[in-house]
C-alpha positions as CSV (number, residue, x, y, z in Angstrom):
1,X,0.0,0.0,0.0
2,X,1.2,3.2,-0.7
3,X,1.3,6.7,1.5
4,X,-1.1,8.1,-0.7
5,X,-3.6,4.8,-0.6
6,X,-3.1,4.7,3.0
7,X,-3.6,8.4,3.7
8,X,-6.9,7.3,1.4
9,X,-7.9,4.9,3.5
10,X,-7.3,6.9,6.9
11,X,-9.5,9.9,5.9
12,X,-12.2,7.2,5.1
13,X,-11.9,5.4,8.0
14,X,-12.3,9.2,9.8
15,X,-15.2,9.8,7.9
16,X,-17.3,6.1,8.5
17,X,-16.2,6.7,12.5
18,X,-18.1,10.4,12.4
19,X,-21.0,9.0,10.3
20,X,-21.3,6.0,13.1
21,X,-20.7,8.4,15.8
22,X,-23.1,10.7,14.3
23,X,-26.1,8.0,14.5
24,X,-25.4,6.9,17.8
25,X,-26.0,10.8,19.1
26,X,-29.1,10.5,16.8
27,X,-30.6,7.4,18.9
28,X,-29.5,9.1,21.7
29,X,-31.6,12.2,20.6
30,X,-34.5,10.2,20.3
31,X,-34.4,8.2,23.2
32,X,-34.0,12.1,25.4
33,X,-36.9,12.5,23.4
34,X,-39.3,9.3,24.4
35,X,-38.2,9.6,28.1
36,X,-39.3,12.9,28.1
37,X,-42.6,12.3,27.0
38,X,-43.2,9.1,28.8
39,X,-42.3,11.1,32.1
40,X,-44.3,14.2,31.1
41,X,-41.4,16.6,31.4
42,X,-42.3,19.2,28.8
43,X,-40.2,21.9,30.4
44,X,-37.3,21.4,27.8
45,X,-38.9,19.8,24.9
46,X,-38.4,22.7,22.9
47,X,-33.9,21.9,23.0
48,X,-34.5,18.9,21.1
49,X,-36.0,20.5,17.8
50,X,-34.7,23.5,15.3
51,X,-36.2,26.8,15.5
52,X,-38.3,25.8,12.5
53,X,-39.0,22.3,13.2
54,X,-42.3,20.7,11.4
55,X,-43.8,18.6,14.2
56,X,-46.7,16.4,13.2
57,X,-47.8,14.2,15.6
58,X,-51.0,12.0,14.9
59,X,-54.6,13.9,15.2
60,X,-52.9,17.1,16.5
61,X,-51.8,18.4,12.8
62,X,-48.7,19.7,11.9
63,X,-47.1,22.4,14.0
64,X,-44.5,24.8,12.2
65,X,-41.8,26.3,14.5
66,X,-41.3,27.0,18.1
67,X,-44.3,28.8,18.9
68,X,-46.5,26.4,17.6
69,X,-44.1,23.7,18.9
70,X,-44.7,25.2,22.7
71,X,-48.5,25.1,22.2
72,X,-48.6,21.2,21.0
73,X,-46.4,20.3,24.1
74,X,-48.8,22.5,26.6
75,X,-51.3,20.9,25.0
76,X,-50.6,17.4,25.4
77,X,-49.2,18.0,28.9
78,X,-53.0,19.3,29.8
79,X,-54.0,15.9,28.9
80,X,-52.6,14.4,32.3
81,X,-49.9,12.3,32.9
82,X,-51.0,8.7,32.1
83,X,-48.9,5.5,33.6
84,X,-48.6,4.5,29.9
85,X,-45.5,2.6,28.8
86,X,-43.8,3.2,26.0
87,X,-40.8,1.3,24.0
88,X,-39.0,2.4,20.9
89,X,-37.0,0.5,18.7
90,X,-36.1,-0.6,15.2
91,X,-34.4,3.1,13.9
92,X,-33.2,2.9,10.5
93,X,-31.0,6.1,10.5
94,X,-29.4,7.4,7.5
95,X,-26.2,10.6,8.1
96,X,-24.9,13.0,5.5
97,X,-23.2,15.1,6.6
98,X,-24.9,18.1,8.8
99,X,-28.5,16.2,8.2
100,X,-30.2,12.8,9.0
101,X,-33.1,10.5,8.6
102,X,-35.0,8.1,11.1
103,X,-37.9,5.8,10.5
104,X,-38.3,4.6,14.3
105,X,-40.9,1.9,15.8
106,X,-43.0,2.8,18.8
107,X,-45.2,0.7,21.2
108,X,-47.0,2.1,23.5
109,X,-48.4,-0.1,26.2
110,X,-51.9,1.6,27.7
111,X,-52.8,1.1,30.9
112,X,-55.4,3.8,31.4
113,X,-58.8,4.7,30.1
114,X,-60.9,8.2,30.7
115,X,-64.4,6.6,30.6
116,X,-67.1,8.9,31.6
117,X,-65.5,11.0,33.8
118,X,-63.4,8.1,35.8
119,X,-60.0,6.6,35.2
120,X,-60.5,3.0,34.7
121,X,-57.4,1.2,34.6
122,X,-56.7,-2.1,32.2
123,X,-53.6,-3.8,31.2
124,X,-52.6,-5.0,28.0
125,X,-53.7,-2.9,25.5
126,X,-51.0,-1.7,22.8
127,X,-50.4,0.5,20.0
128,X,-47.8,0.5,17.5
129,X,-46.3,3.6,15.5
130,X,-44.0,4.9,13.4
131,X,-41.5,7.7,13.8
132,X,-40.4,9.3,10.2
133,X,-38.2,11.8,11.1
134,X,-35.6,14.5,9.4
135,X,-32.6,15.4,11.6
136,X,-30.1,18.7,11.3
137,X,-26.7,19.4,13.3
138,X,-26.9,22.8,14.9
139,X,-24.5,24.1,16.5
140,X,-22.2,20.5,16.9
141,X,-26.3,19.1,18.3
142,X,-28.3,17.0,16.4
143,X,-31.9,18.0,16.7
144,X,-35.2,17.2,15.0
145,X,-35.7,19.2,11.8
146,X,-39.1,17.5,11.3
147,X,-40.9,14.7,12.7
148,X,-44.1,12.7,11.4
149,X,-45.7,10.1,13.5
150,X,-48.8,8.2,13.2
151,X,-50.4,5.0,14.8
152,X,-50.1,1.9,12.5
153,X,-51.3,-1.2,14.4
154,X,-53.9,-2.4,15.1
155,X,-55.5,0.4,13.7
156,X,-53.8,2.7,11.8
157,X,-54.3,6.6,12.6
158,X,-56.5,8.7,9.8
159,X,-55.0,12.1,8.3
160,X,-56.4,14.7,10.7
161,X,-58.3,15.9,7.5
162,X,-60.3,12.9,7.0
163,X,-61.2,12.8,10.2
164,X,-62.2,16.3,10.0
165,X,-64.4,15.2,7.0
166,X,-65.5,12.4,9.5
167,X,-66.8,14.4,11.8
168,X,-68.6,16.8,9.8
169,X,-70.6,14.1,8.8
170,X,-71.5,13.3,12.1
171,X,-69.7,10.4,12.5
172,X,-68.4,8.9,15.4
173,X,-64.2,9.2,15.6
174,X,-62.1,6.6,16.8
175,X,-58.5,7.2,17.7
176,X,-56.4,4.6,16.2
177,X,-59.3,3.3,14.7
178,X,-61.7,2.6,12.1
179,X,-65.5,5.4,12.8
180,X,-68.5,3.7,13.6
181,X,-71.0,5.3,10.8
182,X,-73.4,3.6,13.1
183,X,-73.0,5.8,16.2
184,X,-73.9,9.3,15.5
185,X,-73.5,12.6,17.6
186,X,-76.6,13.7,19.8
């Protein structure tokens, strides 16, 4: 080999260990990110995502920036804080360079139920989901530059639209599942 091959080879060998090192701060992200919403700490949400971030997150919509970003987080932490589970695995993550990609999979194991006006409490229920998400270094930090998640087992989530056009129609909606035409509004 000669200096010029093995000077080659040592600047590719740089690059692959900051492209793996790169993903594993990636997964790391996202992990910071799941703990955070399984514990209900919304205080500093906001660090992990760019100023202009496109968050959209099941029957909520999209969300554009960190405004609108703040208001979707106060939002769900007005919901309560639920002894849910939640497990995330499977991340496909692609790096180049400054920017990333991440298809993640999500369960979420439910243990509680708001059913007319009480908390009953089941266990076994689940939900499966998938992350699609765009990553961007700023500063030397990864954060999310966009994320996209939706329910996909055993019902997948509709586009909030359609369930818009659901419930114009006086249908009944079901999160994470199909509308019962049957059951209409009073």
């Amino acid at each position: 080999m000669t200096d010029d091959e093995l000077e080659e080879r040592i600047v590719e060998l740089e690059r692959e260990v900051q492209r793996q090192e790169d993903v594993e701060e990636i997964k790391a992200l996202h992990r910071t990110y799941i703990r955070r919403l399984a514990d209900r700490d919304w205080a500093d949400m906001l660090e992990l995502f760019t100023d202009d971030a496109v968050v959209d997150l099941r029957h909520h919509g999209p969300r554009r920036g960190r405004e609108e970003l703040a208001g979707l987080f106060a939002a769900m932490h007005a919901t309560g804080t639920p002894h849910d589970g939640y497990l995330l695995s499977s991340p496909v993550v692609e790096v180049d360079g400054d920017t990333g990609t991440g298809v993640w999979t999500w369960h979420r194991h439910l243990c509680e139920f708001s059913v007319g006006g009480a908390i009953v409490r089941h266990y076994g229920p689940w939900w499966e989901g998938r992350y699609r998400t765009e990553y961007a270094r700023v500063g030397g930090r990864w954060k999310f530059r966009s994320m996209r998640f939706r329910l996909v087992a055993p019902d997948p989530d509709r586009e909030p639209e359609e369930m818009a056009a659901l419930r114009e129609r006086g249908e009944v909606v079901v999160l994470g599942g199909p509308s019962r035409a049957a059951e209409r509004r009073p």
